[in-house]
N, C-alpha and C positions, 0 to 999 in steps of 0.2 A: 468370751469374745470369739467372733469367727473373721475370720482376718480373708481377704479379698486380696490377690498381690500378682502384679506382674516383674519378672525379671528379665530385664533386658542389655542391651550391648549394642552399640558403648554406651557408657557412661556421663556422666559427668566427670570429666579429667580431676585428680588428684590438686592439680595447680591451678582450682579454681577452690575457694572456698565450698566446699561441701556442708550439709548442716549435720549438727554432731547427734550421735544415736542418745536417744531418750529426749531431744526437744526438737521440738516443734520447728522448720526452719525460719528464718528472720530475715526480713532484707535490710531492717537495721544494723544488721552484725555482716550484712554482704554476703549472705549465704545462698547459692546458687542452686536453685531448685526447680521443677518444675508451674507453671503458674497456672495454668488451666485446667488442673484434678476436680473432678463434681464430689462432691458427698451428698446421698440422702439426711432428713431430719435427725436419724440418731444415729448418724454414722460418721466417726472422724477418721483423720489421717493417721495412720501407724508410727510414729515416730522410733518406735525401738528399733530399725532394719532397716537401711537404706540403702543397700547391696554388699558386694564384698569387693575386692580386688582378686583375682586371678594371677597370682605371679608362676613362676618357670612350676612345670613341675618336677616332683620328685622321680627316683631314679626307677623302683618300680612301680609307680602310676600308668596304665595302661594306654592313655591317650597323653605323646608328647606336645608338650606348650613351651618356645626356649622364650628366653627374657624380651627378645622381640616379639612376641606372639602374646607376650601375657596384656591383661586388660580388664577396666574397671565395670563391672556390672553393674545396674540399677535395680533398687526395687522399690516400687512404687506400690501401698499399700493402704490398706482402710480395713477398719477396727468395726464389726458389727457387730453390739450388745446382745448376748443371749438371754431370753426368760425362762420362765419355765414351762413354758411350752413345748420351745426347742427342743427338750430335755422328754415330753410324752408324746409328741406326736409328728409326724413328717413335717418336715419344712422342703417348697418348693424352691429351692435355686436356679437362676435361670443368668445366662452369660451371654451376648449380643455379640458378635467378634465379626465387625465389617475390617479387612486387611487391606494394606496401603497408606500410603503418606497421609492421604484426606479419611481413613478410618477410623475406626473407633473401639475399644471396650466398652461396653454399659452390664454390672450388676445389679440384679434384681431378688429380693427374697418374699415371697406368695406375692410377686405381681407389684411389689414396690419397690421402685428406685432404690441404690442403694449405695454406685460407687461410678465412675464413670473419667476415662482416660479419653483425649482427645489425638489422632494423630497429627494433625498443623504440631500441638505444643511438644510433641517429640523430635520433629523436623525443625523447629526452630530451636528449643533444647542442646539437642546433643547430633541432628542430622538425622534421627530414627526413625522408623515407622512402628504403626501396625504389624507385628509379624506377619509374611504372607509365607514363611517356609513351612510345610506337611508337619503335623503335630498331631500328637495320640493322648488320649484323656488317663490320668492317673489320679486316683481317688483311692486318698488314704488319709490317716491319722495321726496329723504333725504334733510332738509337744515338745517346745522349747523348750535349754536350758539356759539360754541366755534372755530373754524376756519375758514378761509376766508375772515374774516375782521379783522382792527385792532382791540387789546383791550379796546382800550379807545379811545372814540372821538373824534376828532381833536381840537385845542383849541379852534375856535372859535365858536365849535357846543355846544349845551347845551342839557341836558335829556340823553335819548336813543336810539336805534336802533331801530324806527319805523316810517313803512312806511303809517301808517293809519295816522298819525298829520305831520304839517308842520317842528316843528322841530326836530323830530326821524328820518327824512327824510335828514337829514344835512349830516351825517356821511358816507351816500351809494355816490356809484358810480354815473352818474348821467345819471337819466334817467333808473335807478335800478330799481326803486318801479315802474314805468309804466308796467311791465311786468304781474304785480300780479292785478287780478287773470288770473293764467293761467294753462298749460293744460300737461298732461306727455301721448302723443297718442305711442301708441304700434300696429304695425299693425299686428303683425304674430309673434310665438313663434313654435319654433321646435325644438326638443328634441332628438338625436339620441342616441342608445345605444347598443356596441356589443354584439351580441350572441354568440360568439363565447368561447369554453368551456375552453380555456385559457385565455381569459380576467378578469381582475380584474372587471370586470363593473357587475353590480348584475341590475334585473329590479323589478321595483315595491318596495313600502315602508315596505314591511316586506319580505325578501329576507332569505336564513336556515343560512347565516352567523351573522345577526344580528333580532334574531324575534322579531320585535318589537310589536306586537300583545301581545303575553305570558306575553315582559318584562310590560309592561303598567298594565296587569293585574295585575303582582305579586308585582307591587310596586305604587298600586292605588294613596297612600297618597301624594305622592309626587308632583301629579301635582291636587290635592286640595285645594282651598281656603277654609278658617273655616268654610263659608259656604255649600260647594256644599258637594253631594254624589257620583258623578258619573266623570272622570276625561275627556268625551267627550260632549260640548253642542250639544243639536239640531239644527239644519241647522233653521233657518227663511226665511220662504218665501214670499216675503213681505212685507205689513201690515207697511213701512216705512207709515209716515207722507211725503204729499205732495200737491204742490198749482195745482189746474186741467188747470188753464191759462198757467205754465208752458211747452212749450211745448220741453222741454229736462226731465222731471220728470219722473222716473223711468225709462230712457234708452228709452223712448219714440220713440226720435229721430236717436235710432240706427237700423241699420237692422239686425234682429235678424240672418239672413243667414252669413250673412261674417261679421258683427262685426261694419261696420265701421261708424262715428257719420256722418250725415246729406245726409245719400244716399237713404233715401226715395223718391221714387215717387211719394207719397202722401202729400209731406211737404206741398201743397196749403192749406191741410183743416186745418179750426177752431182750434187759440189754444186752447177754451174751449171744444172743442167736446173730449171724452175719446177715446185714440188711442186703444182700444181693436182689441187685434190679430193682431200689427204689433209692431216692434220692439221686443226691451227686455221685455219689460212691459208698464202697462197704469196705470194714473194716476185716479180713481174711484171717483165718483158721493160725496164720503165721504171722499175724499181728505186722501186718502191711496192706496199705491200703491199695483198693483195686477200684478204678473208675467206671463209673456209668456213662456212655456217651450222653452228650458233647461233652464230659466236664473231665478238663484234663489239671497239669502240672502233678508235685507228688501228692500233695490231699486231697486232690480235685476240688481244687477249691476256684476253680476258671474256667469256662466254658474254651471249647478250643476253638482258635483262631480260624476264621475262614474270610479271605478278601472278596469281597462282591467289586472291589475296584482295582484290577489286577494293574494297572498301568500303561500310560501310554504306549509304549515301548511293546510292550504283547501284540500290539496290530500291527505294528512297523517290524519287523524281525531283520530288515536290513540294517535299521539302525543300530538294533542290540547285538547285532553280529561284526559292524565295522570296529576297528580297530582304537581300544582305550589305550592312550598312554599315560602310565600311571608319574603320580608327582614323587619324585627321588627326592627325599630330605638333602640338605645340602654336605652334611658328614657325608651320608656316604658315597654323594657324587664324588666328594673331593677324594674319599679313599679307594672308589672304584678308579680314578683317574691314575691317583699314584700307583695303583700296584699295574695297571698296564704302561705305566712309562716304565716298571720296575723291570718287567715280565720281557718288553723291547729291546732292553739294553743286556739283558741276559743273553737273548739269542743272536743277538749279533753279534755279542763276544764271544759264544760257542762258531758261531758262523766265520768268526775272522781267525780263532785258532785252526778249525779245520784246515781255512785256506793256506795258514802258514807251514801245517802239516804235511799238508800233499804238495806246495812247493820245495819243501825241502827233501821229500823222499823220491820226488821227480830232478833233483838235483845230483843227490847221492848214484841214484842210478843209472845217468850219462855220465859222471865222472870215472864209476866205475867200467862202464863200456869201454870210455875209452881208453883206460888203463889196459884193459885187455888187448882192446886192436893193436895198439900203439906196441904191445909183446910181442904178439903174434907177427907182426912185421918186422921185428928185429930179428926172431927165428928165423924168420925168413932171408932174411938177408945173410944171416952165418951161415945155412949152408950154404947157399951160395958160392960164398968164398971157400970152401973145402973143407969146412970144419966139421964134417960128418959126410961118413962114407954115404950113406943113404941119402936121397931126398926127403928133407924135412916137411916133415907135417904138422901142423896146427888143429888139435880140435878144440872148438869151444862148445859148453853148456850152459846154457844158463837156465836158474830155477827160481820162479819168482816167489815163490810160496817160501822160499826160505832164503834168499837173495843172494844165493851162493854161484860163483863164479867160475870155473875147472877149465884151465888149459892142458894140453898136454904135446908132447913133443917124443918124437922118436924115433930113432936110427944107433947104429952100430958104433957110430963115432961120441962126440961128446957131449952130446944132444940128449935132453933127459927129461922125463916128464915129470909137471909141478901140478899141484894142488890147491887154488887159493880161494879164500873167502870172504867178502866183506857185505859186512852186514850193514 
């Protein structure tokens, strides 16, 4: 089977009857579904996968989702019978993607109908469209372990589902497991997209209707692991690990010009000799692989990226230089808040002891002045009345550095000099 599937959001709500995985939905049973899906002649609806639910995520999941954020996905799919043809010779697939409320999907395999999503019935559905947000093409090799085959293995198989031991191998089709290892060849990918200034179609992945550039910056955290700084890796080129006998290691055996595996003219030589400068790459003397331009990652197994649609934002440079204010999660506005009410109340309590400090040491130091005048003028007044043959004298010093106070008094009579301190 080759399965055709869009997923999308939102969903159908949980608190609507959903149809249940492995049947078909019913509107006898009030199962809420889609109504306007197309199928070509031999092509039905997927009934094993009708999305997932998305709830909170876990604690090291790198993009946070809290219990309000979480939500039901949709997957909308269709079942196309393979022959064996499939199996020796290319098959054309071809994807139709007009974006917007009134858009549409349509698949096609060599030129035939084959699956087709309406956008009216996603808007009347669930509110959805057509995806119109910047999307990138991945093509790989999906195999379920949740559909496709029974759940439980026949009776008289025992274990599992595997095809590496004699009895996992009980429960497959027969003649299943011979396949494995094998191969997903792609011989050409082409992409078209209108220009035209009424099309919904936008080019390149940061387009003025969705800048994905900006948004990435202003919301860094979210595609961070607790580990990392930076929310884009570096490309590796190279540097895989690799056997130099291999003579498929590093793309060795592809032609770097058109792509395709075993169309070297060179295939007679040595599989230990290092294929430098043909193919993808070659496998090196230290058994790590070294790439051939354009073809990067560590096996060079990818042609390296180059944008011909650099983004809106490249020709406005005012734009991409005004001022992004990034979205604060709500934790931690709330703890950036408390630790500066915390940070407030600290310095003004530092701020109110000073003041009660330097009122009280400006207190201390008039009381003591005027202990001294108020001496000095009693001296004064004794001799006066005859109590020393001399004229009495009064010195004062004061020393602030050590807060010490020294009067002194002196004459022939009974006048006598003191020493006092107060700190």
């Amino acid at each position: 089977m080759h399965v055709r599937l869009l997923q999308m959001a939102p969903g159908v709500s949980s608190t609507r009857q959903r149809p249940t995985p492995g049947y078909l939905p019913s509107s006898l049973k009030g199962d809420v579904w889609y109504s306007n899906l197309t199928y070509g002649p031999t092509v039905s609806q997927n009934p094993y996968f009708y999305g997932s639910y998305l709830g909170p995520t876990r604690k090291n999941e790198p993009i946070y989702r809290s219990a309000d954020e979480a939500y039901q996905a949709d997957a909308l799919g269709a079942l196309l019978p393979l022959s064996e043809q499939h199996w020796r010779n290319f098959t054309t697939f071809r994807l139709e993607w007009e974006p917007g409320e009134q858009g549409y999907l349509r698949w096609y395999a060599d030129g035939k109908f084959a699956f087709g999503i309406d956008g009216a019935d996603l808007q009347a559905t669930t509110g959805g469209s057509i995806p119109t947000e910047p999307s990138y093409l991945i093509f790989n090799t999906a195999i379920s372990n949740s559909w496709g085959f029974p759940t439980e293995l026949p009776e008289d198989c025992s274990g599992d589902y595997d095809c590496k031991t004699a009895a996992g191998q009980c429960g497959f089709p027969e003649g299943f497991c011979d396949i494995f290892p094998t191969a997903f060849e792609i011989e050409s990918v082409r992409v078209y997209q209108s220009k035209d200034k009424g099309s919904n179609h936008t080019v390149g992945c940061n387009p003025r209707s969705h800048p994905t550039a900006k948004f990435i910056a202003a919301h860094k955290y979210r595609y961070l692991a607790p580990h990392e700084t930076v929310p884009k890796k570096p490309v590796q080129q190279g540097g895989g690990r690799c056997n130099v006998s291999d003579a498929n290691a590093c793309g060795a055996s592809t032609n770097a010009s058109t792509g395709h595996a075993g169309s070297l003219s060179d295939s007679a030589s040595t599989p230990t000799e290092p294929r430098q400068g043909r193919g993808r790459g070659y496998c090196n003397w230290l058994g790590v692989c070294t790439c051939n331009d354009p073809f990067t990652g560590p096996t060079c197994k990818v042609p390296t990226y180059r944008d011909n649609s650099p983004g809106w934002d490249w020709e406005q440079q005012d734009d991409v230089l005004a001022p992004v204010w990034p979205e604060v999660p709500p934790a931690l506005a709330v703890m950036t808040s408390l630790l500066a009410v915390a940070l407030t109340l600290v310095v003004s309590a530092l701020r109110n002891q000073r003041t009660k400090d330097s009122t009280g040491a400006n207190s201390a130091m008039a009381d003591a002045d005027e202990l001294l005048l108020e001496r000095n003028s009693n001296n004064g007044k004794s001799n006066s009345n005859g109590n020393s043959h001399d004229s009495g004298r009064g010195d004062i010093e004061l020393t602030d550095s050590h807060r010490s106070y020294r009067t002194s008094g002196s004459g022939s009579g009974s006048g006598s000099g003191s020493d006092r301190s107060h700190h």
